[in-house]
C-alpha positions in Angstrom: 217.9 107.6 57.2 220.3 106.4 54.4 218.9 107.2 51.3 219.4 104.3 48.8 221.6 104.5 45.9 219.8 106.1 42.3 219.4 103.2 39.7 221.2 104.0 36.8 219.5 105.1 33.9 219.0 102.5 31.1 220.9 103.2 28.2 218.1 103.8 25.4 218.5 101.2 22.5 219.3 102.7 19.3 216.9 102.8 16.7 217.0 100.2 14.0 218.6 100.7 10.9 218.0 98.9 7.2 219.7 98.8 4.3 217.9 96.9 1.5 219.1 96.6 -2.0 216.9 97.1 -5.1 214.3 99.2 -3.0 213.0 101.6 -5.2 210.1 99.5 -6.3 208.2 96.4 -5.8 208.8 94.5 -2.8 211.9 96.5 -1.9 210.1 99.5 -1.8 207.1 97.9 -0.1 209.4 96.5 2.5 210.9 100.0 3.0 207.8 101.7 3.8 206.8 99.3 6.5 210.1 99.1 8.1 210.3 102.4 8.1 206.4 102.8 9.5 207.8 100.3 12.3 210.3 102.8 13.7 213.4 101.6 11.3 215.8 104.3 9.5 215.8 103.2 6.1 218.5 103.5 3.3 217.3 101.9 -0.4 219.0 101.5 -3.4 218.3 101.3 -7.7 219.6 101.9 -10.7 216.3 102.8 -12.8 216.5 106.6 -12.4 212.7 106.6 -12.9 212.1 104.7 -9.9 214.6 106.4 -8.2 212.7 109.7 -8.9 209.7 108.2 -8.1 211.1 107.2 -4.4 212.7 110.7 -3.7 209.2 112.0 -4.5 207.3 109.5 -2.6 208.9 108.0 0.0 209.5 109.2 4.1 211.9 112.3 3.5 214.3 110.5 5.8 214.5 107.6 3.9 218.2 107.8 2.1 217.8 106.9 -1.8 221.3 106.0 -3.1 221.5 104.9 -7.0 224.3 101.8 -7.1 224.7 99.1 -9.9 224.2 95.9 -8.0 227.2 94.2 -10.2 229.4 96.7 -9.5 231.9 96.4 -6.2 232.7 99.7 -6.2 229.6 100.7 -6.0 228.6 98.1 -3.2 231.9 99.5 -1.1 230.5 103.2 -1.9 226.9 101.8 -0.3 228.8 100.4 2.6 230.4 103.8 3.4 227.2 105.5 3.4 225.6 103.4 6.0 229.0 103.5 8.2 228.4 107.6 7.6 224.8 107.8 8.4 223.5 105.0 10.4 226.9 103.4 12.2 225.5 100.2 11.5 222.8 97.7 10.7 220.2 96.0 12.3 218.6 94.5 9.2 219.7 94.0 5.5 217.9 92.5 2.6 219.4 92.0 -0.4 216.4 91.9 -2.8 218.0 93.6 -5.8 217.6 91.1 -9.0 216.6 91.0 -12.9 214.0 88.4 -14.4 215.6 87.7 -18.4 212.6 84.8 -19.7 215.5 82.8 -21.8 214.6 79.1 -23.3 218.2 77.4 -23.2 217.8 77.3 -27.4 218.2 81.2 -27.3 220.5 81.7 -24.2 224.0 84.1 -24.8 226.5 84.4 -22.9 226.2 88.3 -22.2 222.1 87.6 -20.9 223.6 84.8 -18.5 226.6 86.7 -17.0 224.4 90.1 -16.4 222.2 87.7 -14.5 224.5 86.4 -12.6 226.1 89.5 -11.9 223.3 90.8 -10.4 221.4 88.4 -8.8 223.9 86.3 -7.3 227.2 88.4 -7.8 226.1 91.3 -6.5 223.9 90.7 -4.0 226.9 87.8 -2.2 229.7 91.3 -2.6 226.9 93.8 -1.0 226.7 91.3 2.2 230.4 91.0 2.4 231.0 94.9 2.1 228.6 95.5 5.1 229.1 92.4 7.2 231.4 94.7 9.2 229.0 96.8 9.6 226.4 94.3 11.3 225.1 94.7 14.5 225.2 91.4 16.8 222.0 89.9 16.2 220.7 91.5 13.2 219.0 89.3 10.3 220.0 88.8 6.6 217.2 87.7 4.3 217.6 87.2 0.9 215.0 87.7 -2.3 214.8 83.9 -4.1 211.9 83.2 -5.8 209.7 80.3 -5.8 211.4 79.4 -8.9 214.5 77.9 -7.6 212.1 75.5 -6.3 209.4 74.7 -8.6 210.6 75.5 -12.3 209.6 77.7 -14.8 209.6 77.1 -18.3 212.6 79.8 -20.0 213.5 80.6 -16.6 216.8 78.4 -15.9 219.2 81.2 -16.0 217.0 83.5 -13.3 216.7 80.4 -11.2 220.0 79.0 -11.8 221.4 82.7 -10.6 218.7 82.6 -7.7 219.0 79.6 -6.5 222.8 80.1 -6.1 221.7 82.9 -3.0 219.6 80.1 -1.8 222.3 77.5 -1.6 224.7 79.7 0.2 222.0 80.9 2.9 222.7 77.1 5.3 226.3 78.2 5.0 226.6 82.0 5.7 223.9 81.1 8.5 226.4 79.2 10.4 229.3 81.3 9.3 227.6 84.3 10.8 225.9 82.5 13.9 228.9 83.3 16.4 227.5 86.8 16.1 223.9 85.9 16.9 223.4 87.2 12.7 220.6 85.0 11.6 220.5 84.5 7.8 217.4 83.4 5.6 215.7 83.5 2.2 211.7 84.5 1.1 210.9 83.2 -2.1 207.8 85.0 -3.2 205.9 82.7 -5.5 203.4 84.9 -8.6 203.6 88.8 -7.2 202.3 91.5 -9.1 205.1 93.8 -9.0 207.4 95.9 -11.9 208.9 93.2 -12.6 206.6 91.7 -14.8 206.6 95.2 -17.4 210.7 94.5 -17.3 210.8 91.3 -18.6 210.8 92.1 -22.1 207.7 90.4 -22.9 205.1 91.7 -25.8 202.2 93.5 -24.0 199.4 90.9 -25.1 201.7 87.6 -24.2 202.5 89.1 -20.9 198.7 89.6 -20.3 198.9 85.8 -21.3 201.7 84.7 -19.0 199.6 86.5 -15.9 196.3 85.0 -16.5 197.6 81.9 -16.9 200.1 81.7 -13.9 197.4 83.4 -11.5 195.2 80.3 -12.6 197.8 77.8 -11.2 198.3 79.5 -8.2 196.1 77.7 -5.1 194.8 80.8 -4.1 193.8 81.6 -7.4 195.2 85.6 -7.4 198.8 87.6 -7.1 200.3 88.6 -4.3 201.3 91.7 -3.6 204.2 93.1 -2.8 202.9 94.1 0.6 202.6 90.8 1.2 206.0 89.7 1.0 206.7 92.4 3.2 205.5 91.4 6.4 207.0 88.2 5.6 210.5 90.1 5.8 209.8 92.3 8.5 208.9 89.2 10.4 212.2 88.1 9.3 214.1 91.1 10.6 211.9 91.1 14.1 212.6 89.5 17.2 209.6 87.6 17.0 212.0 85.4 14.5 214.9 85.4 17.0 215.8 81.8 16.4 215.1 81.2 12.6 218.3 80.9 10.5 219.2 78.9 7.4 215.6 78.9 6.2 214.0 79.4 3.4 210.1 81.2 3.8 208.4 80.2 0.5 205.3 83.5 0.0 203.1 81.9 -2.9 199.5 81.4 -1.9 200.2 77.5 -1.9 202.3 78.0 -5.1 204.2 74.3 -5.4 201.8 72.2 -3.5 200.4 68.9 -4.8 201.2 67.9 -8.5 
């Protein structure tokens, strides 16, 4: 008898890889502990060396901590060689690195609104563009917005303003990037109780304020956490979100809604 011809043996599909910016702490963080709980290799990166202490302590061994200044190029071309070193390329990337500066437009400088900028928006647009290459066909690019692109916050035109330039290039980098199957989308998490808060520069007793008052507005009546907005990019970065690009997910608890 003829014996049939072996099937060739499938070539096995190589592990996903992240990259996501400002992931020492907060939803970064968060987001790199799950992906890297769902199988992902995982590469982070700060600037506070506290929390980058904190996350060579804490997090997976494996899990590459790099410290990089988001407005710096140099420092985004220096990331983009260390993922080309250690992971050949990348399957997801979120660009979550940003700063909060409260600022009523009375009391706006020049120096708080370019640092801003720089690294919200700046930073996080140079950090995409040094890694495109570096994309695998089909992977997703979600960036951190904030609900308050959206919905306004009193003092907070110059985060916004920096934020919601992300958000307005996301329809057009979605269809630049389409040819290769890269999707590209936004979460905007509404009230979350992360870091950020402690960093914006507010006295302790209005800051206890601020949070009181902003968790009474919210629908749900509470914070989210930053756990929370994590699933919401890991769902982002799946293939259960295959065909979602040029979207903005808003996280809030019904943050927005009605009057």
């Amino acid at each position: 008898m003829p014996t049939s011809a072996s099937t060739p043996a499938s070539t096995p599909a190589p592990t996903p890889a992240a990259l996501i910016t400002g992931g020492t702490s907060g939803i970064g963080r968060a987001t790199a502990e799950l992906l890297h709980a769902r199988g992902y290799r995982v590469m982070v990166t700060g600037q506070n060396p506290e929390t980058l202490d904190a996350a060579r302590r804490e997090l997976p061994e494996d899990v590459v901590v790099l410290r990089a200044d988001a407005r710096s190029l140099a420092d985004a071309d220096r990331v983009a060689e260390e993922v080309r070193d250690r992971f050949g390329s990348l399957t997801a990337l979120f660009l979550n690195a940003g700063i909060t500066r409260p600022t009523p437009l009375e009391k706006a400088d020049e120096e708080t609104f370019d640092e801003v900028f720089e690294v919200n928006a700046k930073g996080q647009f140079f950090t995409l563009q040094k890694t495109a290459p570096l994309l695998a066909d089909g992977a997703s690019v979600v960036f951190t917005v904030g609900i308050g692109v959206t919905s306004g916050i009193p003092g907070g035109s110059v985060t916004a303003g920096s934020r919601g330039a992300l958000l307005a290039m996301v329809p057009s980098l979605a269809l630049e990037l389409a040819p290769r199957r890269i999707r590209v989308n936004a979460v905007s998490p509404g009230a979350v109780d992360t870091p950020i808060w402690t960093k914006s520069g507010l006295p302790a007793e209005l800051l206890a304020e601020v949070k009181e008052t902003t968790a009474t507005r919210v629908p749900f009546g509470r914070f989210g956490t930053a756990q929370e907005i994590a699933e919401t990019v890991a769902f982002l970065v799946s293939d259960g979100a295959a065909y979602v690009t040029g979207q903005n997910i808003v996280v809030g608890g019904g943050s927005g809604l009605g009057v």
